[in-house]
C-alpha positions in Angstrom: 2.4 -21.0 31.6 4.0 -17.5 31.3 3.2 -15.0 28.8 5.9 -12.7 27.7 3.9 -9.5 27.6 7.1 -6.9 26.4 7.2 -9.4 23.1 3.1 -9.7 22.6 2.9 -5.8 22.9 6.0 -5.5 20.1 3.9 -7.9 17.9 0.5 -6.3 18.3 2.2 -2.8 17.4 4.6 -3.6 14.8 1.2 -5.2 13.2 -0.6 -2.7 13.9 1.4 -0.5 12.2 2.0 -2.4 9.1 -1.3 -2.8 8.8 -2.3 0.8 8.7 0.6 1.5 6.4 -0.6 -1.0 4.0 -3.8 0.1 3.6 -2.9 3.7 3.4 -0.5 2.3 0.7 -3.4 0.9 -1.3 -5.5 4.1 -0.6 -3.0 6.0 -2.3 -2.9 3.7 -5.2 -6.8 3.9 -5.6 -6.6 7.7 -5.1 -4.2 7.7 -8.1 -5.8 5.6 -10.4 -9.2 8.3 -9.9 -7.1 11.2 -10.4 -5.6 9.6 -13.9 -9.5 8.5 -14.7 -10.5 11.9 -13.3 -7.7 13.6 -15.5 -8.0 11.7 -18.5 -12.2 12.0 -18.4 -12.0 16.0 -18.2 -9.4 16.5 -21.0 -7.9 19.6 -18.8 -4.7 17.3 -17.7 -1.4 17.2 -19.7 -0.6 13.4 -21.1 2.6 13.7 -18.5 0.2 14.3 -15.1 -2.0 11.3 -16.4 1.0 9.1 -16.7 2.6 10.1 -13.6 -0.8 8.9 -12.1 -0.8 6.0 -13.3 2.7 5.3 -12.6 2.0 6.4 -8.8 -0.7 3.8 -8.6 1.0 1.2 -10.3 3.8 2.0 -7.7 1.7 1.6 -5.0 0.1 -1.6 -6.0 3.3 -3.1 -6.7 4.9 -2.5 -3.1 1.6 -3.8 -1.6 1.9 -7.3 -3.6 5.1 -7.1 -2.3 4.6 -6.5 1.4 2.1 -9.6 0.9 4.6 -11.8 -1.1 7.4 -10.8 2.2 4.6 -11.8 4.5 4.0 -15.3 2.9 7.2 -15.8 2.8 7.8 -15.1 6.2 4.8 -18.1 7.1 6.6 -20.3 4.7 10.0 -20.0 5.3 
């Protein structure tokens, strides 16, 4: 048996690091959704900042379902 270590490193890293982008990804989409709650609670924050909030969140959320979808498909296909 002979292990290609070069290739096991590349896979460990480049999961690795889409691992900690994707959770930063989903950080930033929780930070956004308690800024707009945050914003919207206080009444100091302008209709426009609440929406861009929630439209930064939303954002967020939808490129993490997709990174997941790529993923399964990946398995799958």
């Amino acid at each position: 048996m002979n292990i290609d270590w070069a290739a096991l490193g590349s896979v460990f890293g480049v999961s690795l690091a889409v691992t900690v982008a994707l959770v930063g990804l989903f950080t930033l989409g929780i930070i956004g959704l308690s800024k707009q709650e945050t914003a919207a609670a206080s009444g100091s924050g302008s209709g426009g900042s609440v929406a861009l909030a929630r439209t930064g969140a939303y954002a967020c959320f939808a490129l993490c379902a997709a990174a997941v979808a790529y993923g399964i498909y990946l398995i799958v296909a």
